[in-house]
C-alpha positions in Angstrom: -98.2 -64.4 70.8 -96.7 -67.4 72.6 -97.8 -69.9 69.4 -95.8 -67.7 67.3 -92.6 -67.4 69.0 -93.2 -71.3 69.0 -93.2 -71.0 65.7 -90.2 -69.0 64.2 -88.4 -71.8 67.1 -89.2 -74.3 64.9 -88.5 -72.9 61.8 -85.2 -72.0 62.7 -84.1 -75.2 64.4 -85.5 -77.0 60.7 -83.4 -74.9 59.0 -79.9 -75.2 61.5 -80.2 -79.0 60.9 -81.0 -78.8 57.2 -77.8 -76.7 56.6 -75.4 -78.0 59.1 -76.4 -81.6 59.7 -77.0 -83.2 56.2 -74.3 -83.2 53.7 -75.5 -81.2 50.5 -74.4 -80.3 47.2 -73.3 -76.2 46.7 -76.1 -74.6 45.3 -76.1 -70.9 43.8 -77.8 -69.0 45.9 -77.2 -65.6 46.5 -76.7 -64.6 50.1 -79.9 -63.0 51.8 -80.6 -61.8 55.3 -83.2 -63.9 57.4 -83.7 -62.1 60.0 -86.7 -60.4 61.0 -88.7 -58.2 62.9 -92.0 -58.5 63.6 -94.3 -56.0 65.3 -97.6 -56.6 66.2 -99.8 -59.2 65.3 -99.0 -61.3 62.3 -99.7 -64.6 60.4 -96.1 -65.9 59.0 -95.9 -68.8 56.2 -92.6 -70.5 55.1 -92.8 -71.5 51.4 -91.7 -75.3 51.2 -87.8 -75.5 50.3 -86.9 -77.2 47.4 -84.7 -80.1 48.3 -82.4 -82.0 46.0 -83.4 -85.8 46.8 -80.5 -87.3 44.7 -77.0 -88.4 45.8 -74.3 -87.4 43.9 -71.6 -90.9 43.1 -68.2 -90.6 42.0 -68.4 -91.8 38.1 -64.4 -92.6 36.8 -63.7 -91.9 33.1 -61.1 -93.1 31.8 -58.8 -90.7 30.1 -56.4 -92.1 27.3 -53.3 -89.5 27.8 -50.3 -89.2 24.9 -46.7 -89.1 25.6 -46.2 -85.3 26.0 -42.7 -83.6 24.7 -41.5 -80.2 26.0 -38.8 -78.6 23.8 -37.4 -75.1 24.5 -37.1 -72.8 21.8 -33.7 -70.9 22.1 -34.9 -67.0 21.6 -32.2 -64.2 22.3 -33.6 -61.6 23.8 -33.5 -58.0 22.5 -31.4 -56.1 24.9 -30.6 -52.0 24.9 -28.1 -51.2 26.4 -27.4 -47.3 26.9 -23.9 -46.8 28.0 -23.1 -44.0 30.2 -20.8 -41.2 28.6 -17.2 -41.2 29.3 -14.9 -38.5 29.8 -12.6 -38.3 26.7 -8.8 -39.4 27.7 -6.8 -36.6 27.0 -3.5 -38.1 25.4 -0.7 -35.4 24.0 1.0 -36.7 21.0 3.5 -34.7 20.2 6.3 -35.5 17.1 9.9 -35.2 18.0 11.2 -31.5 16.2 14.0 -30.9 14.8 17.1 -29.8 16.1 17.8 -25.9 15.9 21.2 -24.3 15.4 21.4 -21.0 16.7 23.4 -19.8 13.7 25.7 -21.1 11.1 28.7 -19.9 8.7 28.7 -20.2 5.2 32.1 -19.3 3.3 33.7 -19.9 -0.3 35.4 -18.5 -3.6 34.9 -18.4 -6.4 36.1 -17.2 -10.1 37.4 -13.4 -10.7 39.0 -13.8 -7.0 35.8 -13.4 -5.2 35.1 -14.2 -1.6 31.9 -14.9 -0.2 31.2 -14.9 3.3 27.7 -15.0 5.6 26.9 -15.7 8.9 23.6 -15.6 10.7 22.9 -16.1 14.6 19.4 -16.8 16.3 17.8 -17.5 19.3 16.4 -21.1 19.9 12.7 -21.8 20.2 10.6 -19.2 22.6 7.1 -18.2 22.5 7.2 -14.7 23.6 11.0 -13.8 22.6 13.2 -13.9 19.1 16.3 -12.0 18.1 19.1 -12.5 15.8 22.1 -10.9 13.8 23.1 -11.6 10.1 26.0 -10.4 8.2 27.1 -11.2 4.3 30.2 -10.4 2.0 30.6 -10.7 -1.4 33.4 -9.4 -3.8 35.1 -9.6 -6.9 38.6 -8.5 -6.7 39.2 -9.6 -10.8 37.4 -7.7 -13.3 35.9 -9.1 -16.3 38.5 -9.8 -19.5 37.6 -7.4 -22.6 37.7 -4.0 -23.6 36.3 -2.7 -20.5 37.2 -1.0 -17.4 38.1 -2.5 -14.1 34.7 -3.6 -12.9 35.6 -5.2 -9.6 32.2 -4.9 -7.1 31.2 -5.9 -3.4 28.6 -5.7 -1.7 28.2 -6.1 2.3 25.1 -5.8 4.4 24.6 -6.4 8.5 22.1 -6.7 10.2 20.5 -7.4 13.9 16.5 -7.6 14.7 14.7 -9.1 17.3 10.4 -9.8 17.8 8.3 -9.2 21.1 5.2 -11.6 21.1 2.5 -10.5 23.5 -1.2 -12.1 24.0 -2.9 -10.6 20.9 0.5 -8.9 19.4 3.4 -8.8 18.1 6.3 -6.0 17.7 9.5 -6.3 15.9 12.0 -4.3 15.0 15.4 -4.3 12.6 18.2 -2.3 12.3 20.5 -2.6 8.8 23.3 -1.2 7.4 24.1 -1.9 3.8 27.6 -0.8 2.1 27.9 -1.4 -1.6 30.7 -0.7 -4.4 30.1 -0.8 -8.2 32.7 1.0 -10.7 31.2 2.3 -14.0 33.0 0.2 -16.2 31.5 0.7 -19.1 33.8 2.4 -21.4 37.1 1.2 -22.8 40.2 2.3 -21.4 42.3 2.5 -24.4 45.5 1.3 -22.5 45.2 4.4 -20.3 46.3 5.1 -16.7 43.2 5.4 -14.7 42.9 5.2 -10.9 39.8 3.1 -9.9 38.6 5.1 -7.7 38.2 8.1 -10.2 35.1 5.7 -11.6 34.3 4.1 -8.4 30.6 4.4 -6.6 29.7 3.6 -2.8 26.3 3.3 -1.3 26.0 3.9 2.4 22.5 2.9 3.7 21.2 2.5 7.4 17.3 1.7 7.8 15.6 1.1 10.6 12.4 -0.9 10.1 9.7 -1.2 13.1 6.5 -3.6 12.8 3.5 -3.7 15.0 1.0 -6.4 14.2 -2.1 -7.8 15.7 -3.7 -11.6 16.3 -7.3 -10.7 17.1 -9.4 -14.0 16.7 -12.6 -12.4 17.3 -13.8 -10.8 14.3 -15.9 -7.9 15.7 -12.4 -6.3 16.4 -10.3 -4.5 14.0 -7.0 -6.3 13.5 -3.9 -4.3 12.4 -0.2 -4.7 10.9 1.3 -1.1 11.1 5.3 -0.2 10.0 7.2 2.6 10.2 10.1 2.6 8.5 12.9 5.5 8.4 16.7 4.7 6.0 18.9 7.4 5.0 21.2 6.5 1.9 24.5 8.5 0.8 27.2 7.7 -2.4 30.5 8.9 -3.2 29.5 11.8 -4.9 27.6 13.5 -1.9 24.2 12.8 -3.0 21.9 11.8 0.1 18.4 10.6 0.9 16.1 10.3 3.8 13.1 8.3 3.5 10.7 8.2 5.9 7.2 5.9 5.4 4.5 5.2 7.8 1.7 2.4 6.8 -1.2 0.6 8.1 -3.0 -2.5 6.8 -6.6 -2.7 8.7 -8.9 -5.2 8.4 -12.4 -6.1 10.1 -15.1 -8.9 9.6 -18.2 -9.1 9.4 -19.8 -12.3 8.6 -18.4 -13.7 5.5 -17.3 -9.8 4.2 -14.2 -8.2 5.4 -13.9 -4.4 5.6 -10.0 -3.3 4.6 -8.1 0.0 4.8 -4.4 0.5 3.6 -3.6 4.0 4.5 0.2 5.5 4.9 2.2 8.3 4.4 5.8 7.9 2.5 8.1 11.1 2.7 11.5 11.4 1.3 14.1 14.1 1.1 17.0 14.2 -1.6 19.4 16.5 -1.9 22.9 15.8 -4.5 25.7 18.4 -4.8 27.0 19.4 -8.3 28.3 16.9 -10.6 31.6 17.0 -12.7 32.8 14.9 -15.7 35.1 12.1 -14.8 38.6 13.5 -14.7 39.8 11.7 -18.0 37.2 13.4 -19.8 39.3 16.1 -21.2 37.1 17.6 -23.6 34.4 18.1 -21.3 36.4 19.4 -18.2 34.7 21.9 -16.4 31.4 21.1 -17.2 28.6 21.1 -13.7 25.7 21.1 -12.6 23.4 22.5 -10.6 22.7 21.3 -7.3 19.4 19.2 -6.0 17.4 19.7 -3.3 13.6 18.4 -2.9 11.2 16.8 -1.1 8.0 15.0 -2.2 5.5 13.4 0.3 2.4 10.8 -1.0 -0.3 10.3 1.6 -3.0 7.9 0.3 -5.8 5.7 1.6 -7.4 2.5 -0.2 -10.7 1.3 1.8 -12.5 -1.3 0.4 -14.9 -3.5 1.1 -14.6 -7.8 0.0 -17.8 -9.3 -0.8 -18.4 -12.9 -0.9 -21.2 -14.9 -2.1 -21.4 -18.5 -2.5 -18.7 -19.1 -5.6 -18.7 -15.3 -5.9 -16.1 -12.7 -4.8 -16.1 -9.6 -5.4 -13.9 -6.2 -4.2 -14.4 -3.1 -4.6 -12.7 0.1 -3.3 -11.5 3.8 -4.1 -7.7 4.3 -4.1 -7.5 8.3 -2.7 -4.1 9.7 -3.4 -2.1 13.4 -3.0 1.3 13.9 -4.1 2.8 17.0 -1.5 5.8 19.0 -3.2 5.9 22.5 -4.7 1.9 21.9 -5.7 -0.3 19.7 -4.1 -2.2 16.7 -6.7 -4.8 14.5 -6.1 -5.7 11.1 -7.6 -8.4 9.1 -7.7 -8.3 5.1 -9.4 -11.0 2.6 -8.9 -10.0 -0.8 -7.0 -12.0 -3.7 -8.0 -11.4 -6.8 -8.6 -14.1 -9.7 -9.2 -13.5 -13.7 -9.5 -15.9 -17.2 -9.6 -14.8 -20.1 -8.3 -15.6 -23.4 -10.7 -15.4 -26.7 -9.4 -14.0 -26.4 -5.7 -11.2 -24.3 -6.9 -9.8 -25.8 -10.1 -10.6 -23.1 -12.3 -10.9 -19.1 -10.7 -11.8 -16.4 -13.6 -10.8 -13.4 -12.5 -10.9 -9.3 -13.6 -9.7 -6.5 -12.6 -9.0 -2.5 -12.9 -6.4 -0.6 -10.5 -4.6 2.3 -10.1 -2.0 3.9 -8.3 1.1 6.4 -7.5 4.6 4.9 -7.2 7.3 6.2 -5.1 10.6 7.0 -7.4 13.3 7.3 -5.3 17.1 7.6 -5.6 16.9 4.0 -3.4 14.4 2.6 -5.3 16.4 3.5 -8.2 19.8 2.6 -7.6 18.5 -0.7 -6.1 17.5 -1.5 -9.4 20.3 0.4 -11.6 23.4 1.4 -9.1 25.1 2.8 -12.5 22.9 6.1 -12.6 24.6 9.3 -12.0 24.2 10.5 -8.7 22.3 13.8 -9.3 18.2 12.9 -10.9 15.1 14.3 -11.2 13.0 12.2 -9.1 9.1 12.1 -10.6 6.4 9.5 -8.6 5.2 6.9 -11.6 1.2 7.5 -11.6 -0.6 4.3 -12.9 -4.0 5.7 -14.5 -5.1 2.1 -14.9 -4.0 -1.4 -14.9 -7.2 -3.5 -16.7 -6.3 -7.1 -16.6 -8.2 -10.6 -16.3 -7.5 -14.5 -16.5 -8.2 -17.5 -15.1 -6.0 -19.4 -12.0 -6.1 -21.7 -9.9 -4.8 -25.8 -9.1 -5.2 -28.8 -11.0 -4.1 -31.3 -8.3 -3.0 -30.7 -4.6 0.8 -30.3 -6.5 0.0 -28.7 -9.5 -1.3 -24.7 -9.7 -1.4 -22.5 -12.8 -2.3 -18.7 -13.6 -3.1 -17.0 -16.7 -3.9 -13.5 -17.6 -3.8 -10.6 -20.1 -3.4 -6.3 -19.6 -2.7 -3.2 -20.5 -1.7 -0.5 -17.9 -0.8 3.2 -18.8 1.4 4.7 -16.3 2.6 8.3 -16.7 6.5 9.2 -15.2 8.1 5.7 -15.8 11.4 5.9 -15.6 13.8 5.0 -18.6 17.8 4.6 -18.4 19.3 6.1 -21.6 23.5 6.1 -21.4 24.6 10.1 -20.5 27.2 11.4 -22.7 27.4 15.2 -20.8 29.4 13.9 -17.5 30.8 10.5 -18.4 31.4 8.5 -21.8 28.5 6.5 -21.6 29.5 4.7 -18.7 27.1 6.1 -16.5 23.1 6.2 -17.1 20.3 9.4 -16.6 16.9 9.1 -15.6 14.2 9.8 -18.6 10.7 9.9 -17.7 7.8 9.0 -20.3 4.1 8.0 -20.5 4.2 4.3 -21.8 1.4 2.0 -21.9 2.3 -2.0 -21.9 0.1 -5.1 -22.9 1.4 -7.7 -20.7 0.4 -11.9 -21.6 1.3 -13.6 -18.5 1.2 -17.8 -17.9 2.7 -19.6 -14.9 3.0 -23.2 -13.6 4.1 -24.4 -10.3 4.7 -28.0 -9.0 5.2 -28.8 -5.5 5.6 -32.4 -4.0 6.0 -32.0 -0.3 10.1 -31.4 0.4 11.4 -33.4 -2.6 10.4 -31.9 -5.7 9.6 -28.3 -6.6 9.8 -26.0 -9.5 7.5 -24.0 -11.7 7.6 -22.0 -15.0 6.8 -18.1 -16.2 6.4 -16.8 -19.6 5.5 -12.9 -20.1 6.0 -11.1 -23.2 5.7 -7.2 -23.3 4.4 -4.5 -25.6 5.5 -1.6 -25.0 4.3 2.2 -26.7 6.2 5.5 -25.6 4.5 8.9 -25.5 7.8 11.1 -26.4 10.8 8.6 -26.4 10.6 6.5 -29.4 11.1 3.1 -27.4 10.7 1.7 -24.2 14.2 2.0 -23.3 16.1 -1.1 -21.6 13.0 -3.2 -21.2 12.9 -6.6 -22.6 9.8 -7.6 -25.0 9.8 -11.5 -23.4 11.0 -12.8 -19.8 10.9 -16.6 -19.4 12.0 -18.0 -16.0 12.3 -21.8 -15.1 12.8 -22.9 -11.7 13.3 -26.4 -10.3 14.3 -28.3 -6.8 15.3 -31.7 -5.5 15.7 -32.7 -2.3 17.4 -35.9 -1.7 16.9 -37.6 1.6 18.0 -34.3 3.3 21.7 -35.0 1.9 22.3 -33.8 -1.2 20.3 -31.1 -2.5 20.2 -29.8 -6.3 18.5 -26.1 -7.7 18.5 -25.0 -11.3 17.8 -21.7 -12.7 16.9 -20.5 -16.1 16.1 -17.2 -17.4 15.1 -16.6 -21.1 15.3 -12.3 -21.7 14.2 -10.9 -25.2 15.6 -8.0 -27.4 15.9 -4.6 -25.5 16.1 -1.1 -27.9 18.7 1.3 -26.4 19.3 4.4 -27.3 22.7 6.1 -27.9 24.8 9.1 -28.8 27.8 7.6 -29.7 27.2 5.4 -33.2 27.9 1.8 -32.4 29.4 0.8 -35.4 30.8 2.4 -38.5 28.0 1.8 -40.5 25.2 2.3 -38.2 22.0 4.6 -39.3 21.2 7.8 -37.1 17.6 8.0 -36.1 16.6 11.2 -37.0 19.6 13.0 -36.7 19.0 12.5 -32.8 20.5 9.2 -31.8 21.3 5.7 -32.7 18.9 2.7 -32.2 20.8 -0.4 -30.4 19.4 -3.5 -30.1 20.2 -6.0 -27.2 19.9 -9.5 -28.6 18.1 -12.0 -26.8 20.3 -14.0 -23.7 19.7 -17.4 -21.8 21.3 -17.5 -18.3 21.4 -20.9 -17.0 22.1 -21.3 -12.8 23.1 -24.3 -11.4 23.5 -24.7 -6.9 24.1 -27.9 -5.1 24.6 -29.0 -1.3 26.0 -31.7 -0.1 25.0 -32.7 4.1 28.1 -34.3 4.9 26.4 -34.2 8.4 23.9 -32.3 10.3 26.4 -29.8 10.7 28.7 -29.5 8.4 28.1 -29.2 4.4 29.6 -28.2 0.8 28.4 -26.5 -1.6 28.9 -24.9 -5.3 27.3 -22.5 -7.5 27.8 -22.3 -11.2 26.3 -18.9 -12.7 25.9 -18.5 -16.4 26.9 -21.7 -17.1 26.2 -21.3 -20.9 29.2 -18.6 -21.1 26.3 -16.3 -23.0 28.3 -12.9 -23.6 25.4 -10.7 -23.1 24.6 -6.5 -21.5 23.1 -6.6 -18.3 22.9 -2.7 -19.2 24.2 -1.3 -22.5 28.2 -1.4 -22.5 28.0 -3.1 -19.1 28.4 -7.1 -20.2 28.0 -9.5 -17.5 30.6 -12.0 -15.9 30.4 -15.6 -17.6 31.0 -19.0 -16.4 30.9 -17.6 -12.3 31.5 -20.3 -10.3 31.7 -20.7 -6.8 31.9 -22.9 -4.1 32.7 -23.4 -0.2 31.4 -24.9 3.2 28.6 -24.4 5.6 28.8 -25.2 9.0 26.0 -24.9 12.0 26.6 -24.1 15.7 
């Protein structure tokens, strides 16, 4: 035991001074644990360690080194740059408006002694609140030169309104009061004595108009523009009307379609005391008639529905009327209406069938003739179909044009034939007829921002009549030219032009000597063709105060604006405008 203790002594002692006393080279070798344990009795050999006997020297190479060059290469680098998100400056540019007047007066005279006067008042700029009052003259004191009667006229009108805007509405309101004078001048004198006022005719009107209109920008709701208007009209000859007329315009949206109703109710009540022949009408002295008193309602109701697809439009709807006077009469017309837009707009063909009943009124009459007698049968016009079709739409952002062809019948259209039975032609009577019309219809219109405007209209009629043998007192062609210059807000410059065709009348009393009798019944007169040329312009001598002249049949054309009621040539008038 003690030799071999002796032993592993010795062996570790060699191996102490073999690694820590002699300088060696590093050998790979991995690392291993000597240490042992021995137990018992044991014979231990130590293998002989391989030792490296030579000496490592230092050996110098020479190394044979080149002049070495270090250039830089530029290189930009590629750089993202992610800018945060600003908030949007908020910058109100807002141009400088005009200056508003709140009204302004516009007077003059003109030729046949006739004054002109107007004035209008207005509130300035408000969003919620707008009123205003307006009044106009115009007269003729002269009467036109010939063998006619006195045929002096004026014509007045006054009127105030105002208009409520609330957050999705709007109400307004307007209260009128018209006062007009004509004399039925119309007959030849023959150097006789006559009073005007023996001929003379006043028109008393007072409407009251009421509008109640929505801005809904949300199209699930129903938006709405609803009027009631109520006028009663009276005339020298104790004739009086009330008109009453409730309507509503509603319109939804869905999508791209829309969903429309116009619904109303129009009521009117005439009533005209017995008529005598004018008191110079000697052989007819003594002769009435009966008096007038009606009523005659139309309720109606137009839905329809406006489809559109793409390029493709199309309406349709179902016009429901009743007419509501001694017997109760229903209508029914189709509304439709298809059109097809062709490159972005230029060029729109379009077709159509309508129909429709049409109030006759002693208003809507007079407005149009104030020479009829004061007593009339009132029948509504019922149009059993209007079939037209064309093509419209714009060639440039100035230039827009529409074309189309039709034919319409219309039962009860009212036809002005001279009366012989109360006055000597110098007064007119209501006929009513069926009469169908093929209508050719082309118009142009220019417009170049405030400068230059003007536009063109050609339409030439056909006309056949059920009982009467013509059309009475409608023209066969109506061309109407138009154009406007504005000159650097001085001087402004308006033209007018009218082209009417022939219009047949019919007459009792034979025109001339040799003139042929139509049947036995009546004589056929024939209106030649007229051109009426109009000429306006204004001169801004400065923001407030102007000058201005109007030239009216300029040509001097001697033509009927009714049978044996001629026009006034060369009218002429001119005056001043000033804002305050």
């Amino acid at each position: 035991m003690t030799r071999t203790i002796q032993r592993i002594l010795i062996c570790t002692a060699a191996l102490f001074l073999i690694s820590g006393g002699v300088p060696t080279f590093a050998q790979p070798a991995e690392t291993f644990d000597q240490t042992q344990i021995i137990t018992g009795d044991r014979t231990l050999t130590v293998d002989k360690a391989f030792k490296i006997t030579e000496t490592p020297n230092t050996i110098d190479i020479p190394v044979k080194m080149d002049n070495i060059r270090y250039e830089l290469l530029p290189k930009r680098p590629a750089i993202t740059i992610q800018p945060a998100l600003l908030e949007p400056a908020r910058i109100k540019i807002r141009e400088p408006l005009e200056p508003l007047y709140k009204g302004f007066i516009k007077g003059g005279v003109g030729t046949y002694l006739t004054p002109f006067l107007e004035a209008y008042y207005t509130s300035v700029r408000n969003r919620d609140l707008a009123y205003g009052a307006h009044i106009k003259h115009l007269s003729a004191i002269d009467g036109i030169n010939g063998d006619i009667a006195f045929s002096g006229f004026s014509q007045n009108q006054a009127e105030v309104w105002a208009k409520k805007i609330y957050n999705k509405h709007s109400l307004q309101s307007k209260f009128a009061y018209e006062r007009d004078v004509w004399h039925y001048y119309g007959f030849d004198p023959q150097d006789q004595e006559i009073d005007k006022k023996d001929y003379r005719q006043k028109f008393n009107e007072f409407s009251l108009d009421n509008k109640w209109k929505s801005y809904y920008t949300d199209s699930s709701k129903v938006n709405h523009d609803i009027n009631l208007n109520v006028y009663h009209l009276s005339d020298a000859y104790d004739a009086q009307e009330l008109g009453i007329a409730a309507l509503a315009d509603l319109r939804a949206y869905r999508g791209a379609h829309a969903y429309v109703m116009n619904t109303g109710f129009d009521f009117i009540s005439y009533k005209s005391d017995p008529l005598s022949p004018f008191e110079f009408m000697n052989d007819t002295a003594g002769t009435v008639t009966l008096p007038v008193d009606m009523a005659n309602a139309i309720v109606y109701a137009v839905p329809k529905i406006d489809l559109r697809t793409g390029q493709l439009r199309f309406l349709a709807g179902l016009g429901l009327y009743g007419q509501f006077s001694n017997q109760a009469r229903f209508h029914a017309f189709p509304d439709i209406e298809v059109s097809y837009s062709l490159f972005g707009n230029m060029f729109i063909p379009y077709a159509a069938i309508t129909g429709s009943v049409e109030r006759n009124s002693f208003k809507t009459i007079t407005d149009n003739n104030p020479f009829v007698l004061s007593q009339l049968e009132l029948e509504n016009s019922i149009v059993r179909y209007n079939v037209f079709g064309g093509i419209r739409g714009s060639v440039s952002d100035r230039i827009s044009f529409n074309t189309s062809i039709g034919i319409d019948k219309t039962d009860n259209r009212p036809l002005y034939v001279n009366d012989t039975l109360l006055s000597v032609q110098n007064r007119f009577k209501v006929v009513y007829d069926e009469v169908n019309t093929f209508t050719m219809m082309g118009e142009i219109t220019y417009q170049n921002n405030k400068k230059w405007n003007g536009g063109a209209r050609l339409e030439i009629f056909s006309y056949t009549a059920d009982v009467e043998d013509k059309a009475w007192h409608l023209p066969t062609y109506r061309l109407s030219l138009n154009a406007h210059y504005n000159l650097f807000d001085k001087l402004e410059l308006g033209a007018d032009a009218a082209l009417i065709g022939k219009r047949d009348v019919k007459s009792y009393f034979a025109p001339s000597p040799d003139a042929q009798e139509q049947a036995g019944r009546y004589y056929l007169v024939e209106l030649k063709p007229y051109f009426d040329l109009t000429l306006t312009a204004m001169y801004r001598y400065t923001a407030r105060l102007s000058a201005f002249v109007e030239a009216y049949n300029l040509t001097a054309t001697k033509y009927d604006i009714y049978y044996r009621f001629p026009a006034q040539r060369a009218f002429v008038i001119g005056g001043i405008k000033y804002a305050f």
